[in-house]
C-alpha positions as CSV (number, residue, x, y, z in Angstrom):
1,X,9.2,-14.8,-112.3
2,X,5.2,-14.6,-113.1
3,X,2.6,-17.2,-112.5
4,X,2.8,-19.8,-115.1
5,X,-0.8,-19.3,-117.5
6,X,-3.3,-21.9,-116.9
7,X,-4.4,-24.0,-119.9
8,X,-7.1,-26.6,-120.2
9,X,-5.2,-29.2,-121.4
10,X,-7.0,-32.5,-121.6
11,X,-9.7,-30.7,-119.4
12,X,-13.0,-31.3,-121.2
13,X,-15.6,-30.9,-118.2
14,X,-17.4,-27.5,-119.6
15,X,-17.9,-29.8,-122.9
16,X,-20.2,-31.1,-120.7
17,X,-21.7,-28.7,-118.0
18,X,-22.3,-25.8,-120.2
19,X,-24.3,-25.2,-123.4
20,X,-23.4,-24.3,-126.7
21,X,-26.2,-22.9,-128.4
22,X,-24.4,-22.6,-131.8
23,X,-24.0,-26.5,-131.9
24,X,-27.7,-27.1,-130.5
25,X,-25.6,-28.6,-127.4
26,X,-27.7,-28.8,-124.1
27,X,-27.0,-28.4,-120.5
28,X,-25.2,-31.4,-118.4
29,X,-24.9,-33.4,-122.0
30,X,-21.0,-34.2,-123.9
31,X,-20.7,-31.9,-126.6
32,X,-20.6,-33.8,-130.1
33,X,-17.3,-32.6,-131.1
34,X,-15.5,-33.4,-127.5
35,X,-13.1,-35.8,-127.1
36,X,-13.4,-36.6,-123.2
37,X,-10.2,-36.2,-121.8
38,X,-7.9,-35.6,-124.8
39,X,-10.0,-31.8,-126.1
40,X,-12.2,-30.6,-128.9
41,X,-12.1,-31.7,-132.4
42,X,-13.1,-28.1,-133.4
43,X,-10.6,-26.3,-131.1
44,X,-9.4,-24.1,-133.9
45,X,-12.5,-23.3,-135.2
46,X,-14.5,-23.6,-132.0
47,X,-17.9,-21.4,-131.9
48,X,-18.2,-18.1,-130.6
49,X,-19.6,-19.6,-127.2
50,X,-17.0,-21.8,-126.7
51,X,-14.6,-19.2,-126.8
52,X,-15.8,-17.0,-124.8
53,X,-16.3,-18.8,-121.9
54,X,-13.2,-19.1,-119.4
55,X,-14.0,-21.5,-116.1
56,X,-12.9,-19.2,-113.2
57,X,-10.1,-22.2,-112.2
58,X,-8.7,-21.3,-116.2
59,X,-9.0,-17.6,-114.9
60,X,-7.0,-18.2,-111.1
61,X,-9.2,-18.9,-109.2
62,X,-8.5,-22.5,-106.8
63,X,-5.7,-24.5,-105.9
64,X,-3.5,-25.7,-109.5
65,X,-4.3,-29.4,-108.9
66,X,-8.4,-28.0,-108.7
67,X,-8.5,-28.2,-112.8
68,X,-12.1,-29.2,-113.3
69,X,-11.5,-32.3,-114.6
70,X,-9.9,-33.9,-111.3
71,X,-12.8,-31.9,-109.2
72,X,-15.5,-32.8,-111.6
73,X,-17.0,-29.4,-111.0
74,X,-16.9,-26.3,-113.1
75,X,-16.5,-23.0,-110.8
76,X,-18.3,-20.2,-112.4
77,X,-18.9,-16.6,-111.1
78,X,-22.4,-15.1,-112.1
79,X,-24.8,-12.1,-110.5
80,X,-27.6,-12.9,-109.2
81,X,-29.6,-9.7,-108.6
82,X,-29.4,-8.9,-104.4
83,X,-27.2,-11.8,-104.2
84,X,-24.5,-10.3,-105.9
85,X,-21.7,-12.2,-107.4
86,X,-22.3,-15.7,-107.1
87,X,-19.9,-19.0,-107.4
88,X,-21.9,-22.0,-109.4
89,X,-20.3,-25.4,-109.6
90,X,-22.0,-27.0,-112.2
91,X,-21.3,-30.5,-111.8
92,X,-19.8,-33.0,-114.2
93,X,-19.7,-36.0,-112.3
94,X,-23.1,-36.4,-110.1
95,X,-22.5,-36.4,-106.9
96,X,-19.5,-34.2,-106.9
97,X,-21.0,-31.4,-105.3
98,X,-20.1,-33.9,-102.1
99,X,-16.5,-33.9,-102.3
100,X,-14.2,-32.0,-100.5
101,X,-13.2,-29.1,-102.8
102,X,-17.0,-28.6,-102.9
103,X,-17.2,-28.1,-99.3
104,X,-14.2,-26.2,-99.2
105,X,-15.9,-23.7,-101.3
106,X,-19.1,-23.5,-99.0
């Protein structure tokens, strides 16, 4: 038997860390159309940017009970030039980037 799919379920912490340009949403800022904790109003018709964006826990990546929404941090893979692939965890909560799955990641 296969590794059971991970879903965001009532995850909504990239509602806030990420930006949606097609909804003039900003960096660190609730998105309009989330409902915090419960999902998006627009799920089914969701814009292109939402879509397309997958958090690396949604992707594998961490521990199951790591969902972003009980780490309050978003883990994110992107290059950075000489530095090569890099992991970001944009925070949702501030402070988080204190607790202990942050510092596991270090």
């Amino acid at each position: 038997m296969g590794k059971q799919e991970r879903v965001c379920g009532s995850c909504t912490a990239c509602c806030k860390t990420h930006p949606v340009f097609e909804l003039f949403k900003l960096w660190n800022a609730w998105c309009t159309e989330c409902q915090v904790g419960r999902g998006c109003r627009i799920y089914s018709n969701r814009p292109k940017g939402c879509q397309d964006f997958q958090c690396q826990w949604l992707m594998g990546w961490g521990k199951d009970d790591e969902r972003p929404d009980r780490t309050k941090l978003v883990p994110d893979f992107i290059e950075l030039g000489e530095l090569g692939l890099t992991l970001m965890l944009h925070e949702v909560t501030e402070g988080s980037l204190l607790n202990g799955f942050a510092r596991r990641c270090w």
